[in-house]
N, C-alpha and C positions, 0 to 999 in steps of 0.2 A: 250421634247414633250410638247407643249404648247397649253391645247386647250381650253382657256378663262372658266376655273370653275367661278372665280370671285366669287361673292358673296352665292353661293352656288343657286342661283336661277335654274341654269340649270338643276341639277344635281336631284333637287325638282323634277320640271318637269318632267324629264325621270323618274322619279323613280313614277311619277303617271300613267303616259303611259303604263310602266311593270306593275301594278297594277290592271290598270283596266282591265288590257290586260287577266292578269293569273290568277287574284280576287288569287293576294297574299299580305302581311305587306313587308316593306321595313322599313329600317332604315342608315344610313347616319354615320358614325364616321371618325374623322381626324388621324391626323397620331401618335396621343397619344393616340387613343382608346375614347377618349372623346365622347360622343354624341351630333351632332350636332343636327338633326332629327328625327324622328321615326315615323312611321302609321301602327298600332292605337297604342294607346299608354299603352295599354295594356294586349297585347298577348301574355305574358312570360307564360314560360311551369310551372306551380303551382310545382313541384318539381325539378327541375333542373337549372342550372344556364343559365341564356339568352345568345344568340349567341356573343352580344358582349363580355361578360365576360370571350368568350370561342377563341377568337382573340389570335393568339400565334404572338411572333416576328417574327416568320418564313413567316407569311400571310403577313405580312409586308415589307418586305425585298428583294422581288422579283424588277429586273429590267427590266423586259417585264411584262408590266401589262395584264394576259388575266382573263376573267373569270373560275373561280374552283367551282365545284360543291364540297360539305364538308355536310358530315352527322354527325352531333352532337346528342347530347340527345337520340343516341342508334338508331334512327328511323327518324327525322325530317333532310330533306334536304333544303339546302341554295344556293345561289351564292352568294359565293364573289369577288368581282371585285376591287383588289388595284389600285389607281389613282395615277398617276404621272403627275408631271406638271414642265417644267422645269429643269426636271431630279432629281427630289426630290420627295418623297411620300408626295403625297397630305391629304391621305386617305381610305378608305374604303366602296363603296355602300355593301349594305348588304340586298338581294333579299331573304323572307322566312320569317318562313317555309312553305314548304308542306312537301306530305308524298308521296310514291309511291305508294303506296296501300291501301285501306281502310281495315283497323287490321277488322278480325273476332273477335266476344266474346275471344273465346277459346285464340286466338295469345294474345289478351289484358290482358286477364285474366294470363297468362304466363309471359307475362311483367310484370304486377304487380306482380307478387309470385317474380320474379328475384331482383327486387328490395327493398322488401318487403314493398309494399304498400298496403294499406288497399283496397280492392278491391271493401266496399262499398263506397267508396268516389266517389263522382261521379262527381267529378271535374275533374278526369283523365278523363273519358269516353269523358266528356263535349269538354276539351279540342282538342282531336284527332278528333271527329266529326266535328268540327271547324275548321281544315284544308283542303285544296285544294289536290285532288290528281291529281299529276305530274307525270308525268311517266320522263325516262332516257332523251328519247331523246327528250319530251320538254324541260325540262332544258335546253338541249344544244341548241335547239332554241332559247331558252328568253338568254341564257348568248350570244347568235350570235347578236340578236336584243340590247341586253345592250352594247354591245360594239360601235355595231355601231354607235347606238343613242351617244353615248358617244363621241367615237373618231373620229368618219363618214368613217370608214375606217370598210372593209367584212373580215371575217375570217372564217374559213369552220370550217367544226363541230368539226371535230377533235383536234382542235386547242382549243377549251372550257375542258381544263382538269377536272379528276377529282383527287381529291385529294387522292395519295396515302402515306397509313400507314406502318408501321414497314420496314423500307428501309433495316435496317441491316439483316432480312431474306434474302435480294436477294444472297448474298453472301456467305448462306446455297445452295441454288437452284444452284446454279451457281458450286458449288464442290459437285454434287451428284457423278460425276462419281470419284472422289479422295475415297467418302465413298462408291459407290459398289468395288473399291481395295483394299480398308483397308476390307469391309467384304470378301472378298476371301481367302485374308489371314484366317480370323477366320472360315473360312464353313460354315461362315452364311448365304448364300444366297437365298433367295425366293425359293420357289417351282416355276413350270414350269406354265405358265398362263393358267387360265381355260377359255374359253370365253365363254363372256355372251352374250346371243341373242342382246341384245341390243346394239344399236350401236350411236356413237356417230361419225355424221358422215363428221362436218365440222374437230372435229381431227383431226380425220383418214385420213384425207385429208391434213393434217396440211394448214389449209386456219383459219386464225384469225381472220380475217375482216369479213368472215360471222359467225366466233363465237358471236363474241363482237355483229355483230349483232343480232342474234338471242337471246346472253343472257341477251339483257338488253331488248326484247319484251318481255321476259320472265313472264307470269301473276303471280308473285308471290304472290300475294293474294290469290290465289287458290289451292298453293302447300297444302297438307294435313300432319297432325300436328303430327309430331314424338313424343313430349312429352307433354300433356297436362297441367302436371305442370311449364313448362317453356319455355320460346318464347325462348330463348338462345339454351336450349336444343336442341328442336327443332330443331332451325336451323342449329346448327353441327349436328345434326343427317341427314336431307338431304345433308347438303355442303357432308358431307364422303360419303352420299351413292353414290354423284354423282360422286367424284372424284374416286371414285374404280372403275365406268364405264366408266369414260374418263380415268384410266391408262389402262383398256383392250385397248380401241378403240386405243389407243396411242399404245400399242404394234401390233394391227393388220395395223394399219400405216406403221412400221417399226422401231421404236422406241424399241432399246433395252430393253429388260424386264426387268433386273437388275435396269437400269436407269428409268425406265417408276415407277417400285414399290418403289424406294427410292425417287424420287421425291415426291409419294404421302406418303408414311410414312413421309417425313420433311413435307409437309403442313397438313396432319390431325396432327400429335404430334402439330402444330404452332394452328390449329383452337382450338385444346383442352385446350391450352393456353389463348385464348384472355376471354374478361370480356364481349362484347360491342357486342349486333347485328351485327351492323355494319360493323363490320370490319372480320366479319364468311364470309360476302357476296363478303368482297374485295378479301381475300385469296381465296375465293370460285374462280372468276372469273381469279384471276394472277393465280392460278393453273393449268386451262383449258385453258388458255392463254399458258403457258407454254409448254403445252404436244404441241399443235399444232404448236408454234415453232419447240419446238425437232423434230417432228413428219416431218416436212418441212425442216429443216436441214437434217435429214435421210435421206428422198426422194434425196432430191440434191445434197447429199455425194454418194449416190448410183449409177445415173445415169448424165450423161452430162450434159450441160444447157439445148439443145434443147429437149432432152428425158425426161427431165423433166419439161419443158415448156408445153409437149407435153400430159404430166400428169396431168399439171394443169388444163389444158382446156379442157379435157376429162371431170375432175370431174367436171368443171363446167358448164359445158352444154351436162350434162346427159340427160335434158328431149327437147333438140333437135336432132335432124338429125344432125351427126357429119360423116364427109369423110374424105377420106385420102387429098383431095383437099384443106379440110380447114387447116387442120394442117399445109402443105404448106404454106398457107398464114400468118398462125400466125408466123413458124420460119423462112420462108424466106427462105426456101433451095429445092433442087431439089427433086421432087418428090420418085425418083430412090433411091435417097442416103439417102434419108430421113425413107425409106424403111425397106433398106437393115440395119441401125444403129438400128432403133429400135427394129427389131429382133434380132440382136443382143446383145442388152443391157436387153431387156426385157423377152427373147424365144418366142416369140410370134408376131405374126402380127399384123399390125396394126385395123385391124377389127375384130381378135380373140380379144385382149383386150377392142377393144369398147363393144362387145359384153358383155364378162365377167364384164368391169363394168355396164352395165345398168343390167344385170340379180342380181348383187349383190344389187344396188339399189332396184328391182324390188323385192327381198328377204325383203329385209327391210320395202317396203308397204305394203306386203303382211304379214307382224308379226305386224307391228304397224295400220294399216289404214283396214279400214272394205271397202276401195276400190273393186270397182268387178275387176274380172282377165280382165277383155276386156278394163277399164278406167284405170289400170295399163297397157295392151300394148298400149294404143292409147298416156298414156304421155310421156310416154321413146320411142314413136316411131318406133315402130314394122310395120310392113306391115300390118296386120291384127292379131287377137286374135289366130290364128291357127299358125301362123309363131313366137309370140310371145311363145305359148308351146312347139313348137318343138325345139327352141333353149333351152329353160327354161332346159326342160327334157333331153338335150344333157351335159348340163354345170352342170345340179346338180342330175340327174338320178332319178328326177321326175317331175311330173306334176306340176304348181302350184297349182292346184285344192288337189293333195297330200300332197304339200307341206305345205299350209297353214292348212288343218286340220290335218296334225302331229305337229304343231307347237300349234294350240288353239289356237292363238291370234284373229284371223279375226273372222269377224259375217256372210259375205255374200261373195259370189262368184257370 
């Protein structure tokens, strides 16, 4: 792959372009790690070692150069983009840092104890105020924009990795069900799952693509602080709370429960291990990643392609008008047969289950969202607010108007 670096002039240029583009620093190193460039030339983190120094031969070594997003320093995000020229490593651009969120007092104050840094110094503070917040998926914009600028060739988002850690868990996660059989033998097995109101409900769907996206819109600046003494803490303390309610949502999926709570016992015992922000947030995501796998394996182990085709698209276009006609179209099979299989694989009809999911939906707005009952029938598509209750009260032996004030969640009807 040859695509005239030459004297480094281009490569300058692009890297002002992202700059001015993101108001982030860039730096430039060859394939010794040398520095060839850098702007400004003096934004190193005052206690941690700078991104170059933090360049492993693995970042190096890759033979499809794409951009990887790489969190160093606990909290500061990067792209790096390895250059090949000629089928040889040319180098390294190196876009960052930013941050994804602007730390609260409390989070900063937590990093400092973690570290043990002087908390009046106020050159930590200095420094993180001085960074640009980025969010997930601009990153994967600017690494889509560096590439191209680079090599003039589009690659879609999902093609800008991010850099993952501790590869040798996967191969824990991958033999949960070997250890729910070694625990049978011993009679150790979980209790029977309790469910919790809350629902997690790209899981339970096992659909990953709208997990990933929802969890990287995630405002995590906002989340509220488990241990005030420490950002680390902290953040295992939500990563577990969340992964005990994506292993519920994962067994009301379908997702064996034996296998739903041993998956999350190997990643909380793994979160209680690590040292590093960072890396609470990646196991946090490959965890919830994982159930919705499992949880999507289930589904398709349980019913045929097209019954289960025919479940994906249920859940996904809950808050439209869904008929037996569309489904038709999505599996391309005869109305009649198309019928008759799904009662038989599911018990149920085809608009008994459309029904039953949007009312489960329609549970779920009604415990989470202070929505009135009438802006909940009118999204999920009811006839009107009267025919929205009288299904509601068939399917769950009450009102939603009962339903939510036995629940407490909601403010307004």
């Amino acid at each position: 792959m040859s695509c005239g670096f030459g004297n480094n002039h281009k490569l300058w240029d692009i890297c002002q372009v992202i700059s001015e583009s993101f108001d982030v620093p860039y730096a430039f190193v060859d394939n010794h790690t040398d520095l060839i460039f850098k702007w400004p030339t003096s934004n190193d983190h005052p206690y941690f070692e700078s991104a170059i120094n933090q360049i492993k031969p693995k970042h190096l070594a890759v033979e499809i150069p794409r951009p990887v997003i790489v969190t160093l320093n606990h909290f500061e995000t990067y792209i790096f983009l390895h250059l090949r020229e000629d089928n040889r490593a040319f180098g390294t651009l190196i876009i960052g840092p930013s941050i994804p969120f602007r730390l609260r007092e409390d989070q900063l104050t937590g990093l400092l104890n973690d570290y043990g840094i002087n908390r009046n110094n106020l050159s930590y503070f200095s420094y993180y105020n001085s960074l640009t917040v980025i969010s997930h998926q601009q990153l994967q914009s600017m690494g889509m924009l560096l590439y191209y600028m680079t090599y003039e060739k589009l690659i879609t988002r999902e093609m800008v990795e991010t850099e993952k850690l501790m590869e040798e868990f996967e191969a824990e996660v991958e033999n949960a069900d070997a250890v729910v059989a070694k625990n049978r033998e011993k009679e150790a097995l979980h209790h029977d799952p309790a469910y919790d109101a809350e629902l997690f409900q790209t899981i339970e769907r096992g659909n990953k693509e709208e997990l990933l996206s929802l969890f990287h819109r995630l405002p995590e600046g906002q989340l509220g602080t488990l241990s005030k003494s420490s950002f680390l803490r902290s953040k295992k303390n939500l990563a577990i709370s969340a992964i005990a309610v994506g292993t519920r949502a994962a067994i009301r999926g379908g997702l064996n429960s034996e296998i739903a709570f041993t998956l999350s016992d190997l990643y909380i015992q793994k979160i209680e291990d690590v040292t590093q922000p960072e890396n609470v947030d990646q196991l946090l995501e490959e965890a919830l990643c994982t159930f919705a796998d499992r949880v999507k394996q289930a589904i398709e182990h349980l019913y045929s392609k097209p019954i289960s085709s025919c479940h994906n698209y249920i859940f996904s276009h809950l808050y439209e008008p869904i008929s037996l006609d569309d489904l038709v179209h999505h599996v391309h099979l005869n109305p009649s047969y198309l019928s008759t299989l799904f009662k038989q694989e599911v018990g149920m009809t085809v608009g008994e289950y459309i029904q039953k999911a949007k009312i489960k939906e329609a549970k779920h707005l009604l415990d989470w969202t202070d929505y009135s009952i009438t802006k909940i029938s009118t999204l999920l598509n009811f006839t009107d607010q009267s025919h929205f209750t009288k299904v509601f009260k068939k399917l769950t032996g009450s009102t939603p108007k009962k339903y939510r004030l036995k629940s407490n969640k909601g403010s307004s009807v």
